[in-house]
Each structure stands twice: as C-alpha cells, then as structure tokens.
C-alpha positions in Angstrom: 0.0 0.0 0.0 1.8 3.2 -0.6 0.3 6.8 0.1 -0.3 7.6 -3.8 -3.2 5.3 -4.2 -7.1 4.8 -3.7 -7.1 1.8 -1.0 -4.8 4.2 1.0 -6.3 7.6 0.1 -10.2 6.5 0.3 -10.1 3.4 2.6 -6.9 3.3 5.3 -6.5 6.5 5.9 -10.1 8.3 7.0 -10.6 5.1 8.8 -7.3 5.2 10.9 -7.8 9.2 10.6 -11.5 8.5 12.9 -10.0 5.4 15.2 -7.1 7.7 16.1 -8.8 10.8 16.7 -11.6 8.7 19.2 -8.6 7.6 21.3 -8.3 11.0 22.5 -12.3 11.2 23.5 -14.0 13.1 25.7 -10.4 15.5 26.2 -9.6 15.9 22.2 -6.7 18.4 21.9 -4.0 17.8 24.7 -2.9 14.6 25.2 -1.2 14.5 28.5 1.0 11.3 29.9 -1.4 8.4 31.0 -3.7 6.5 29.5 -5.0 8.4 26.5 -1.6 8.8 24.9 -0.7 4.8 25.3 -4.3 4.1 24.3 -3.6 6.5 21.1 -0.1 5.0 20.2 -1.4 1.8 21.2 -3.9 2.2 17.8 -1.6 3.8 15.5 0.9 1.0 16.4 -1.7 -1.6 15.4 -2.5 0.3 12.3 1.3 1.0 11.2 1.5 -2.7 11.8 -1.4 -3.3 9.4 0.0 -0.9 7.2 3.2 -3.2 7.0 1.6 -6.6 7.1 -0.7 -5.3 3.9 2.1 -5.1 2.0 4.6 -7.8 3.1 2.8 -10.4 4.8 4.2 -12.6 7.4 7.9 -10.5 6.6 6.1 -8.6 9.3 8.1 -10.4 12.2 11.8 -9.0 11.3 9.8 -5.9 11.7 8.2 -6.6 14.9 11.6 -8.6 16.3 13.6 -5.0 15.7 11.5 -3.6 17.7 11.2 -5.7 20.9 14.6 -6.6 20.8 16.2 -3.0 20.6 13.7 -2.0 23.6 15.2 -4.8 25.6 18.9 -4.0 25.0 18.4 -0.3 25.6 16.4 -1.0 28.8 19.2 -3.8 29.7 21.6 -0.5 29.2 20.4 1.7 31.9 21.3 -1.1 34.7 24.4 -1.0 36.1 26.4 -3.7 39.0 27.6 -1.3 42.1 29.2 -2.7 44.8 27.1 -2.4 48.5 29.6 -3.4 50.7 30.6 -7.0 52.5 28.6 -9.7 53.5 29.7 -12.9 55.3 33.2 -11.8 54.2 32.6 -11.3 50.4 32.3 -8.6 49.0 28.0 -7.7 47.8 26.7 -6.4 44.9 23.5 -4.7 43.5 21.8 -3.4 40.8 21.0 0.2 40.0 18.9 1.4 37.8 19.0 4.7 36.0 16.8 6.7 33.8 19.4 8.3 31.7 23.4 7.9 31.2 25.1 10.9 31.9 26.7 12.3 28.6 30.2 12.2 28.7 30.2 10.2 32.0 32.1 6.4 32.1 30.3 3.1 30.6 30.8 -0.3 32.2 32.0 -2.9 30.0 28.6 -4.5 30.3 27.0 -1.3 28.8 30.0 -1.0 26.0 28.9 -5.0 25.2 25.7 -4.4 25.2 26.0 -1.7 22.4 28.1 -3.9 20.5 25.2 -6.5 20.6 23.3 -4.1 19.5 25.0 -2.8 16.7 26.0 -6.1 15.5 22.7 -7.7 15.7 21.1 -4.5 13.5 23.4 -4.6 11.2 23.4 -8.4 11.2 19.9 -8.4 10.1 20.4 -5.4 7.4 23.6 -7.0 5.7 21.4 -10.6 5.8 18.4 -9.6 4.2 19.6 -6.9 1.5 23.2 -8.1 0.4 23.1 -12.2 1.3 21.9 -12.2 -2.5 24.6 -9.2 -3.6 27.0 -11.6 -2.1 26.5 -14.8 -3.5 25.9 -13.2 -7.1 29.5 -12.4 -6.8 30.7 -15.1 -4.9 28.9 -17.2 -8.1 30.3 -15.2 -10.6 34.0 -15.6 -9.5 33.3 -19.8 -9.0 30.6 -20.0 -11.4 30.6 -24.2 -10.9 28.8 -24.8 -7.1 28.4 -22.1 -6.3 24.7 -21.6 -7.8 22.2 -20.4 -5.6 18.5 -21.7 -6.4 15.7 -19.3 -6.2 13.8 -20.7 -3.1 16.8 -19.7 -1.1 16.9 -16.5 -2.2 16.2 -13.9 0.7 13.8 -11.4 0.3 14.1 -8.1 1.3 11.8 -6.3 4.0 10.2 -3.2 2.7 12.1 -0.4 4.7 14.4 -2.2 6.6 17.3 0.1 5.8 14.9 3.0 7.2 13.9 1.2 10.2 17.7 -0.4 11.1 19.3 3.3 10.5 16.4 4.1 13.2 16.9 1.8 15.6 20.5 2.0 15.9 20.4 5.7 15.6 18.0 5.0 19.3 20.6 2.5 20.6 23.6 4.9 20.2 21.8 7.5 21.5 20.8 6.0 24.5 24.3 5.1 25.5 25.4 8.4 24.8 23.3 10.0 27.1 21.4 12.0 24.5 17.7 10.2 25.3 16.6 8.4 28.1 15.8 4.9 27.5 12.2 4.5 26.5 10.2 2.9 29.4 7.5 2.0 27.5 7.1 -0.8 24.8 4.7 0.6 23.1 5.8 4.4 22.3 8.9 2.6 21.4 6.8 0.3 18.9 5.1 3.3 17.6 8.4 5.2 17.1 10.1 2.9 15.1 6.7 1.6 13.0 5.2 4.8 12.4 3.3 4.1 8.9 4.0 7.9 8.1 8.0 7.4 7.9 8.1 3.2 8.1 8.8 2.1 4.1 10.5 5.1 2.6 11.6 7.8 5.1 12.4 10.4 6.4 15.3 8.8 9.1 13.4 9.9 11.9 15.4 10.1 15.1 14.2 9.0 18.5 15.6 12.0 20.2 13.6 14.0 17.8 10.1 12.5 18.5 10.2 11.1 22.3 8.5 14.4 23.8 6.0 14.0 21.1 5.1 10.5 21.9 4.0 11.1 25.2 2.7 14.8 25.4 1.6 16.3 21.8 -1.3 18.6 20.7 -3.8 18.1 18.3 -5.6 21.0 16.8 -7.3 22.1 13.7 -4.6 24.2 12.5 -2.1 21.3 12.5 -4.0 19.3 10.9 -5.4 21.5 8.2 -1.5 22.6 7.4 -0.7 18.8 7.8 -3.5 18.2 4.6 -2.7 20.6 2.6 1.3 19.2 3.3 -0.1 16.0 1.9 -2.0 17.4 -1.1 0.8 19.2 -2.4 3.3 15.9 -2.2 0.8 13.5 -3.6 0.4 16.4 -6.5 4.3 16.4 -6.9 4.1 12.5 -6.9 1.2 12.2 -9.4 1.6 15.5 -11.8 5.1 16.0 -12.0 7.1 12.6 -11.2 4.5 10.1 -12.4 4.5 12.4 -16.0 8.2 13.0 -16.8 8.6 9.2 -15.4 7.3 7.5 -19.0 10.2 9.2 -20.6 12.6 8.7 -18.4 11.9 5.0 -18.3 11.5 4.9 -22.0 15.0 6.4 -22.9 17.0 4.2 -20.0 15.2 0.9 -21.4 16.8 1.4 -24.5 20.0 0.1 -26.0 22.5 3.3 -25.3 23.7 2.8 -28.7 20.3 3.3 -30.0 20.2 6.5 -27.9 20.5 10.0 -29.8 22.2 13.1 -27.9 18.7 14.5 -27.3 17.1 11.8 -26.3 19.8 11.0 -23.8 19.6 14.3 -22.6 15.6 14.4 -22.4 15.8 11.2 -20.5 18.0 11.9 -18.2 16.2 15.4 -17.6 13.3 13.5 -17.0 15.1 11.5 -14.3 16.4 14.2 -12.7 12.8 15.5 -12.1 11.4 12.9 -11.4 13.5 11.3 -9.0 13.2 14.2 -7.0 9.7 15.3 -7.3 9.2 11.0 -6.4 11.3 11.1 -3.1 10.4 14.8 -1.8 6.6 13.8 -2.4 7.0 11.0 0.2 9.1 12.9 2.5 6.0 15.8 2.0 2.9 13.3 2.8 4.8 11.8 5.7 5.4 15.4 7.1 1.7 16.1 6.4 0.3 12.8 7.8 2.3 13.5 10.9 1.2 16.6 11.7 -2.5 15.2 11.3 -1.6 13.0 13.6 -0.4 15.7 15.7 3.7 14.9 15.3 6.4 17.2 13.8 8.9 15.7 11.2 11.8 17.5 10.6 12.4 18.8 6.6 14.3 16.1 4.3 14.3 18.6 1.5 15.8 21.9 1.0 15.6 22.9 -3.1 19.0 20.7 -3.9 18.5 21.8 -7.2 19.7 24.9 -6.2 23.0 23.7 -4.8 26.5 25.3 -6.0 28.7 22.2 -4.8 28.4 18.5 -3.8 29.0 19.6 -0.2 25.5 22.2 -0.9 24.2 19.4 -2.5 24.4 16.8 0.5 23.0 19.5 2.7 19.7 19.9 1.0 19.4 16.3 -0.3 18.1 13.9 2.1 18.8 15.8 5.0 17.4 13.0 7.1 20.2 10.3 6.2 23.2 12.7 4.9 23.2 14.0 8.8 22.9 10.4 9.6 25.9 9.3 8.2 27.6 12.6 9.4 27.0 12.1 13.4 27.3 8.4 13.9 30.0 7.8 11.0 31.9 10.7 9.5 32.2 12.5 12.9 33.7 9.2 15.0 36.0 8.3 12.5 37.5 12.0 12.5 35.5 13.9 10.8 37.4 17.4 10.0 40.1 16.7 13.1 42.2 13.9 11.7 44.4 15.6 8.7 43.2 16.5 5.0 44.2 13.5 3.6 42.0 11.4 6.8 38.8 13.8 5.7 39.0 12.5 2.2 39.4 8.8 3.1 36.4 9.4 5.7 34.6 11.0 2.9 35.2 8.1 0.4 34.5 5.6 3.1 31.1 7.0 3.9 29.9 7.9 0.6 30.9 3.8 -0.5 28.4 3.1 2.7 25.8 5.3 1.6 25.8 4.0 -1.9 26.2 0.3 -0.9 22.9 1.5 1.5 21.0 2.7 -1.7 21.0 -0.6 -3.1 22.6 -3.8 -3.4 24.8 -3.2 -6.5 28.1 -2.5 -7.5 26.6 0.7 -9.4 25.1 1.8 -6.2 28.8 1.8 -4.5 30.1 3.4 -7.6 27.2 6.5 -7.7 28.4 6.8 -3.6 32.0 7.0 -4.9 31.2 9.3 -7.6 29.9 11.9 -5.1 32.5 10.7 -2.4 34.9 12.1 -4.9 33.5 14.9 -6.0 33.1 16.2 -2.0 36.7 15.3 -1.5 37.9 17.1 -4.7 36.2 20.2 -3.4 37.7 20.4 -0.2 41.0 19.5 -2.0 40.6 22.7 -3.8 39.4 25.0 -1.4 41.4 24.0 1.4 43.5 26.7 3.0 41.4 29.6 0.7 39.2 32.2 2.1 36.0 32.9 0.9 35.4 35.4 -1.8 35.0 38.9 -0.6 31.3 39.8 -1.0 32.8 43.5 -1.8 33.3 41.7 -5.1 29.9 41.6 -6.4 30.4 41.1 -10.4 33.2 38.1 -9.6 30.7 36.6 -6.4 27.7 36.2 -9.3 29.9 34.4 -11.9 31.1 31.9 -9.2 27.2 31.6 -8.1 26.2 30.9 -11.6 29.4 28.5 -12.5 28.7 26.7 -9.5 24.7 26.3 -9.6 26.1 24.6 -13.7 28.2 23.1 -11.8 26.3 20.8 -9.3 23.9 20.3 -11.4 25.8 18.8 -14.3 27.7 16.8 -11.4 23.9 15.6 -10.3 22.8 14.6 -13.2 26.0 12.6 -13.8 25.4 10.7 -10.5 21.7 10.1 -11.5 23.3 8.2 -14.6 25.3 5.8 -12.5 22.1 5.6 -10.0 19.4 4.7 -12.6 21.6 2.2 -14.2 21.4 -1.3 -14.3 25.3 -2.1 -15.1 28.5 0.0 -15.5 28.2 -1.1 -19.1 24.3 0.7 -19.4 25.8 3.8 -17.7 29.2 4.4 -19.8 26.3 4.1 -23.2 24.4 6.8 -21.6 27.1 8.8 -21.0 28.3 8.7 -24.6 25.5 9.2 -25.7 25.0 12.3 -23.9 28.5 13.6 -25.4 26.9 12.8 -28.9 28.0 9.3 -29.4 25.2 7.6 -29.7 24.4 6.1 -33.3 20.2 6.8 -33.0 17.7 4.4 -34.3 14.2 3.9 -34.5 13.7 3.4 -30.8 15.1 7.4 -29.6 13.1 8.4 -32.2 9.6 6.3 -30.9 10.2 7.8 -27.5 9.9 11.7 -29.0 6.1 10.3 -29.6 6.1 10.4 -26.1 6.6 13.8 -25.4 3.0 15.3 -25.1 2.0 18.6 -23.8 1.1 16.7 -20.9 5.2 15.8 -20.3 5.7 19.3 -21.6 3.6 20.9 -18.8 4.8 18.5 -16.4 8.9 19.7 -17.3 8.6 23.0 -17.1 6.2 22.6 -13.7 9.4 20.6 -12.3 11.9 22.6 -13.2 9.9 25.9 -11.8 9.4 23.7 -8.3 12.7 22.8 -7.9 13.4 26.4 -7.4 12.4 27.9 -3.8 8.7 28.8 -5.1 6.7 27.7 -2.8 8.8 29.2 -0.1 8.5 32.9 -1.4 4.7 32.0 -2.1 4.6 31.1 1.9 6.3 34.0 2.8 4.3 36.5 0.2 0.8 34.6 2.1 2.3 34.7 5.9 3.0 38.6 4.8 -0.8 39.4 3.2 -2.3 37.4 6.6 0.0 39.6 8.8 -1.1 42.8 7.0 -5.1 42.3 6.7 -6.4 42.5 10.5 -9.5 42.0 11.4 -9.5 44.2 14.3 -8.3 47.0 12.2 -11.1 47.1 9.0 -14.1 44.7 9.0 -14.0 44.3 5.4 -10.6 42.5 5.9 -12.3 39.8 7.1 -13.7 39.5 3.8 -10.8 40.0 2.0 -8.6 37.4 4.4 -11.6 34.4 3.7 -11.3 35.0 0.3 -8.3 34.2 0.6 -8.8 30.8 2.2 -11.4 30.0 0.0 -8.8 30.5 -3.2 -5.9 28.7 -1.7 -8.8 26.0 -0.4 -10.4 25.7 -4.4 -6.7 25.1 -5.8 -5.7 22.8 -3.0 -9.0 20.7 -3.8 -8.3 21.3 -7.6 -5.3 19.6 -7.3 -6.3 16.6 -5.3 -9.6 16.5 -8.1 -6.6 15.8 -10.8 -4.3 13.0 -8.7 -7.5 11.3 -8.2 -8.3 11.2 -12.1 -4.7 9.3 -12.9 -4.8 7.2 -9.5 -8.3 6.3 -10.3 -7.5 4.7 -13.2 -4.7 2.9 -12.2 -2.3 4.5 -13.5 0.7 5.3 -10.4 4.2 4.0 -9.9 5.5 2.8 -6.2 8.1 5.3 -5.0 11.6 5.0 -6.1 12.5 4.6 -2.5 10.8 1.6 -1.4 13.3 -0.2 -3.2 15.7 0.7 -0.7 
C-alpha cells in the first residue's frame, strides 16, 4: 500500500484518521502522559503494523523482532552492577537502575557489550536480508561451478528495513550516549520505530527528535489543516510532475545506449532528474503532512538541492534526514574534520561507499556513492586553506554563483546516470551518448512520440518547483495574513476568507486531478521503497 493510491487515500486513511482521533475522547486536543496517549499510540501501532503486514505479509516479524529486541537492549543498558559493601566476608553487589546515562560520563564494560550487541545484531539483520543475494551473485560469478544459488533460497528483502535499522540504531547509540533516556514503554517505542508515516521510505526519523511528542503532543485544527494541505501538495508532486516526466525517463534508459540520440539522452535523463526528486520529496512531504495530522512534527528532508552550487551544498539539502545520519554516527567518529586533510578525504570516500552500498545492493550503487565521495573530497582539496570570496566583489561573487549552480547540477545529473543504471556497461552508453556518441535508431526516435504537452507541462512545472517557489509564495501569504487584520477594518475579514477560499479551491483542484490518474490505475511505487 503506498500513500499515492485509492485503498490508502479513500479506505486506510479516514478510517485510521477517525480510530485515532476517538482515542483521545472526551479531552480531544491535549494529550497529556497516561492512559489516552498509550491508548492513542497503542492504535496507531496496530494500524502501522497493518499498514506493514498489507504489504509484506508474514515478513512482518523482522519488523516486529527489531522492535522488541532493541527496547530490551536499551532497557538492559540503563542497569548498572555497584558494589554495596561485605557480606559474610565477600564482598555484595547490587543493581542500580537509571533513567538516563550521563553524557560524557564512564560506561561499564557490560554497557560497552551491550552496544556492540546491539550494533552487530542491527546490522546483522540489514547485511542478511539486503546483500546475502549481492554476495552470493558475486561469490557465483568468481566460481561460477557450485556455487549456484537456487531461487527458493533467495532472501527477500523487507520493505524499509534500511529505514527502520538506521532508526533503531540511531536509538541505541543515543541512549548510550546519554542524548535520550531509554524509553520505558514498549509501546511508544513500537510506535516510534513503525510509524506508517515514515516506516517504508523515510524520512530517518530520530528518537531523540520525536520522544516528547510520543508522550505529550497537541492536536488542533490548524495542524492538521496545514498537515493536509502538506499532503496534497506531495501527492500532486508524486502524481503530476514525477508520475509524467517518469514515461520518458523509463523509455529512454530501457533502450539500448547505442540506439540512444544526444537529445534523447539528454531528455531522459532530464526527466530522471525531475522525477526522482519530485518522487522522493513527495513521500518525505505526505509523511510530514500525515504527521502533523496526527499531531507529530517531522523535521524537513528537502531543502531545493536543485539549487546547490557544490556536492558539499548538494548533500546539505538532499536527504537531509540520512546525509546528517551518516555525518553524526559515522563521519564524525571516524574524524570527521580533526584527523588531517588527507584522513577527511578517506572518511569522505568511506562513507559515501556506505551510503551508496545502502542505496542498493549493487556495485553501481557503491560506484554512484563514490562518484559523489569524490566529488566532496575534490572540493575540499581545492578550497582547502582559501578564504572565501569577498562579498565587496559583487560582479566576480555572481559568476562563481552561476558556475557553480552549472556546476552541481551537471555533477547531479552525472550521478543520477550511475544511480538509474542497471550495469557499469548501461551507464558508460548513456554517458556517450550524452556527449553525442550515440548512433540513433528507430527506438530514440519512438520515444519523442512520447513527449505530449502533458510531459511538456509537467517539465517546465518541475523545473519551476525545484526552485524555492513555494517558499516565497509562503512568505508572500504569511505577509498578506499579517497585513489584513480583522481588528483594524471589517471588510478584511472578507478580504482574508477570500483568501482561504482560493488557496482551499486550488488545493482541492489539485487533489480532483491525482484522483483522475490514480483512479484509473495508473501510479508507480516510489523510487524509494526499493531501498
């Protein structure tokens, strides 16, 4: 079940929408620590669960296992042996319990195990289910004769589990750090980590991030209405924009990239560029929108990467959510920026090779996470040791601006080459063929047949998105609201629910037109569930 589609839109969600909101009966509006708020989790673990269980079946235990096991090992954490003195000539011991580590503070070797369990076991299950397969492929392909694995014992791979590992260990680490206390409570635990809004395809979210929320949060008409009209204008990014230029996209990588002419190449891999961003910021949009009608806060996962002028700007607007991942429980303890410039670029390769091998189990996924690994370390090569450029310098600071905006994206694109390829061989065709060495054939020429004014629309609506738009629109609206008082003039009344009443009609004009494609059966998963 996935968020762009009628069983979820007309059938899962108003149904869980009603459940949840009767959990918080006869006191709607605070939920305060007690029984409401574990009565209210209690549901939306059940339906997050069902949400999970609709779409893999029985795979549902891994799922379920994660999330017992990881409460147990951070409750086992917060115990401690302390010695109380002699008895009968030995020396006594007890048990202490605490709510919290103390950042900074010493760890027994018990807690320092425990974390290694911990660690191992997540990662255990991640490597298991998502690369046994990666493995013996290659294992076959270097002993092709014995080595043949049949396709009953091939593992299959848990929707989300790279979400919910990166999750749970990003709890577990936290914990012993001190950061978050150790969540008493199986249940807001449960709900944490199986949250339907964030379970298959994102955002990371971080327990240290949502723990006040699962025990004390608001719910109001205002959230929610700003939490719906979140969700309308992700599913219309989804369904408009990354469903539309998708047909080409997929038309122009499924053919041969010798039969590939320069434009095509280029259109396609325009296409892909839109889409795969317009597909992933969607989701990360409806999740933030369900949540807050839910009554949660997500933090952003999107800042307009489009608008990047290097890698390192690139990596701080693209999938905020997992690039700060890697940065505070990798990059930062193995050096981060303290170890040496020649350390920072290893750390930088090392990590970028782990976030592509996370992306998916292929060696094209490792190379597209070198590729940008690279590009990050060339940059600090380059600028290392220079000062920034004077902002005296106007005329030289807006060539550099526009060089690097041409820049990042031509080094984005090139990665989204590498990333929508099936094999090395696939993407070094495209990328001829981009340079004008493909030979054309009848195929790049069917695909142009493709390109309706619906496509049309749909690229030009992308590529005016990408750009901070709907941020100066928010700021213009927050600006008119602030400047028409009631108080002041009765006729701005008027003026302020006419307002309303437009944004309302193009919100609901929008969700009119995802319903007619979705309707018919017409939408794609996400990109991301694949990972």
């Amino acid at each position: 079940m996935v968020f762009s589609s009628m069983t979820f839109l007309t059938l899962f969600l108003p149904l869980v929408l009603v459940g949840y909101y009767v959990c918080f009966l006869p006191v709607l509006g605070k939920c305060r620590p007690g029984a409401q708020c574990v009565q209210a989790n209690l549901f939306l673990l059940t339906a997050s669960l069902l949400f999970y269980f609709w779409g893999e079946g029985w795979r549902v235990w891994v799922l379920a296992a994660s999330c017992v096991g990881n409460f147990l090992l951070a409750r086992l954490m917060m115990w401690r042996v302390a010695p109380s003195g002699e008895k009968k000539g030995r020396r006594a011991y007890i048990f202490e319990r605490t709510e919290k580590l103390h950042p900074g503070g010493p760890r027994t070797k018990i807690q320092k195990l425990l974390l290694v369990i911990a660690i191992v076991i997540n990662l255990g299950c991640l490597v298991y289910f998502k690369y046994f397969n990666f493995f013996i492929d290659n294992i076959a392909g270097v002993f092709p004769h014995g080595w043949e694995i049949h396709t009953w014992a091939k593992v299959a791979l848990p929707l989300g589990i790279s979400f919910f590992t990166f999750e749970a260990m990003s709890y577990i680490i936290d914990v012993y750090r001190g950061d978050v206390p150790a969540e008493e409570n199986l249940i807001n635990f449960s709900c944490y980590l199986t949250m339907f809004q964030h379970l298959v395809a994102g955002p990371v979210i971080r327990y240290r991030d949502l723990y006040q929320q699962l025990t004390e949060r608001t719910l109001s008409r205002s959230q929610f209405a700003s939490g719906a009209r979140r969700f309308i204008v992700g599913l219309s990014k989804k369904v408009l924009i990354a469903n539309t230029v998708a047909v080409i996209a997929d038309k122009a990588f499924e053919l041969p990239p010798n039969q590939l002419t320069t434009a095509t190449a280029w259109l396609g891999i325009v296409c892909y560029t839109l889409q795969i961003y317009f597909d992933f910021s969607a989701y990360s949009d409806m999740a933030i929108g369900l949540a807050r009608m839910f009554g949660f806060e997500f933090l952003e996962n999107f800042n307009y990467p489009y608008i990047a002028r290097s890698a390192q700007d690139f990596w701080r607007r693209w999938h905020i959510s997992l690039s700060s991942w890697f940065r505070d429980y990798l990059y930062i303890p193995l050096g981060g920026n303290r170890k040496g410039p020649w350390r920072i670029y290893l750390n930088l390769l090392f990590v970028f090779f782990l976030c592509g091998l996370w992306h998916g189990a292929s060696w094209v996924f490792v190379a597209w996470g070198l590729y940008h690994g690279f590009f990050l370390a060339l940059e600090r090569l380059l600028t290392r040791g220079r000062n920034k450029i004077d902002g005296s310098n106007i005329g030289w600071k807006c060539i550099l601006s526009v060089f690097g905006h041409g820049y990042a994206v031509l080094m984005v694109m090139g990665g989204w080459v590498l990333f929508r390829s099936e094999t090395f061989a696939q993407a070094w065709g495209y990328y001829g063929a981009l340079l004008g060495h493909g030979e054309g054939s009848g195929g790049a020429n069917a695909i142009w047949l493709y390109y309706s004014l619906e496509v049309q629309i749909a690229i030009g609506a992308g590529a005016l998105f990408s750009l901070p738009v709907l941020l100066v629109l928010a700021r213009w609206w927050s600006g008119w609201l602030s400047h028409y008082t009631v108080a002041e003039k009765p006729m701005n009344g008027l003026i302020l629910l006419s307002m309303e009443l437009g944004r309302t009609v193009v919100l609901l004009g929008l969700l009119l037109l995802c319903f007619l494609p979705l309707a018919s059966g017409t939408h794609n998963p996400f990109i991301y569930f694949r990972f």
